[in-house]
C-alpha positions as CSV (number, residue, x, y, z in Angstrom):
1,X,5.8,-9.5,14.2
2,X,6.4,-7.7,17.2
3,X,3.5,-7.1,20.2
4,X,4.0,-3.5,18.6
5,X,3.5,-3.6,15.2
6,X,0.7,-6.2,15.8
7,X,-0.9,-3.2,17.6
8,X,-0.1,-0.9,15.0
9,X,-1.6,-3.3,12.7
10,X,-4.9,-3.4,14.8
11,X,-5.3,0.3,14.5
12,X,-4.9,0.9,11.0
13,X,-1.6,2.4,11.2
14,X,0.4,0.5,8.5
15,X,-0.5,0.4,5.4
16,X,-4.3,1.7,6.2
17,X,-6.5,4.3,4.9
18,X,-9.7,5.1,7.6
19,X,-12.8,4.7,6.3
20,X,-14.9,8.3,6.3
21,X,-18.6,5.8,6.0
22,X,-20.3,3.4,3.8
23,X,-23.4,5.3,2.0
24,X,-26.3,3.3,1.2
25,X,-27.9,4.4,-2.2
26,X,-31.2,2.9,-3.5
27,X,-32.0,4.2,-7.4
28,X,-34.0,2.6,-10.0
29,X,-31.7,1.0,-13.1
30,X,-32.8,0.5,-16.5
31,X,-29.8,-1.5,-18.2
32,X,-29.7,-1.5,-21.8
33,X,-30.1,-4.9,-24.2
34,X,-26.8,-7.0,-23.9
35,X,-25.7,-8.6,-27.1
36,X,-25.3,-12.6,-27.0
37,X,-21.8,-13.2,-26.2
38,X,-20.5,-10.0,-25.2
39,X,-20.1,-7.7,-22.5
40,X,-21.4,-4.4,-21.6
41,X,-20.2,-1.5,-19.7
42,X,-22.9,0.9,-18.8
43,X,-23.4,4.0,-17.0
44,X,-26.2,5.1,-14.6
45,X,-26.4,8.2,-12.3
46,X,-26.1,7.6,-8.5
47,X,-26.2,11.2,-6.9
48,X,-24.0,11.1,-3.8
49,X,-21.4,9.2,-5.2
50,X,-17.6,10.1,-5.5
51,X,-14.6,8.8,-7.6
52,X,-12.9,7.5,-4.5
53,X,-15.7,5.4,-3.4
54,X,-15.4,1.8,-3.4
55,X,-18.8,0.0,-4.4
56,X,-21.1,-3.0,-4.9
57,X,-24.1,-2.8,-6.8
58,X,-26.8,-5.8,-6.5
59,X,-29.8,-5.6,-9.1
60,X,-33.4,-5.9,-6.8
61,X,-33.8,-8.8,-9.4
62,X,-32.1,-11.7,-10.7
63,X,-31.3,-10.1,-14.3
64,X,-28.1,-10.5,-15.7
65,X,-24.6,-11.5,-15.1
66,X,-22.6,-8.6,-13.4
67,X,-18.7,-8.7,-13.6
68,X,-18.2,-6.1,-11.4
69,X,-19.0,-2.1,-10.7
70,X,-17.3,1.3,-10.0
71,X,-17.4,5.0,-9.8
72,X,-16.5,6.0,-13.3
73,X,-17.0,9.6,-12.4
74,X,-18.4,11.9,-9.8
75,X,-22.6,10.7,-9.4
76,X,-21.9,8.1,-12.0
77,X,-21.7,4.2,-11.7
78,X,-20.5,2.0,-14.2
79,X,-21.9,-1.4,-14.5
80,X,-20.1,-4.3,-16.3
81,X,-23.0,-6.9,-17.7
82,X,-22.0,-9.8,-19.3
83,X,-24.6,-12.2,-21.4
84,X,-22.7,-16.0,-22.1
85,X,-25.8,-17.0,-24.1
86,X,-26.2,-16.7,-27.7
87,X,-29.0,-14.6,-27.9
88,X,-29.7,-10.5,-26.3
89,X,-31.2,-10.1,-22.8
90,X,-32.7,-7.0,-22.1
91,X,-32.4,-7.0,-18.1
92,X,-35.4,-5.6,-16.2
93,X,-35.4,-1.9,-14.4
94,X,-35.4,-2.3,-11.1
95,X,-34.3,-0.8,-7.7
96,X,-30.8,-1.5,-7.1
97,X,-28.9,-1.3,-3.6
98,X,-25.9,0.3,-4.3
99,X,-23.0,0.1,-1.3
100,X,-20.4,2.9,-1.6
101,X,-17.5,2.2,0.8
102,X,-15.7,5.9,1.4
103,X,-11.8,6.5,2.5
């Protein structure tokens, strides 16, 4: 790479998008019961959020295994669960920090 396009790279110019802020949202989740062996996608409303956001959820508790989340919808987080044990866990409410990265 060139002196310039390393500078370019630096600045965000190629191939970047700017970030507009990272929100920090803190509300109370209530999963439902997974089923033994399966997985579960389920939805919670986060006022604030939007569909472009990129996000991390992490429970206030150690609760469940969590394959990933996302913004399914404007104010709405979807939360994959998954349970590898053979029997239903019904994962604690708790307050949940939810990181929404926005570009």
């Amino acid at each position: 790479m060139t002196e310039l396009e390393l500078k370019k790279l630096k600045l965000g110019k190629v191939g970047a998008t700017a970030l507009r802020g990272i929100q920090v949202y803190r509300p109370t989740i209530n999963p439902a019961s997974v089923a033994g062996n399966s997985v579960s996608a389920q939805t919670f409303t986060v006022t604030g959020l939007e569909i472009s956001d990129s996000v991390e959820a992490n429970p206030g508790i150690n609760t469940i295994g969590i394959a990933g989340a996302y913004v399914s919808a404007k104010d709405t987080l979807t939360v994959v669960f998954i349970n590898p044990t053979a029997d239903a866990i019904d994962p604690a409410s708790s307050e949940w920090i939810v990181q929404a990265i926005r570009s």
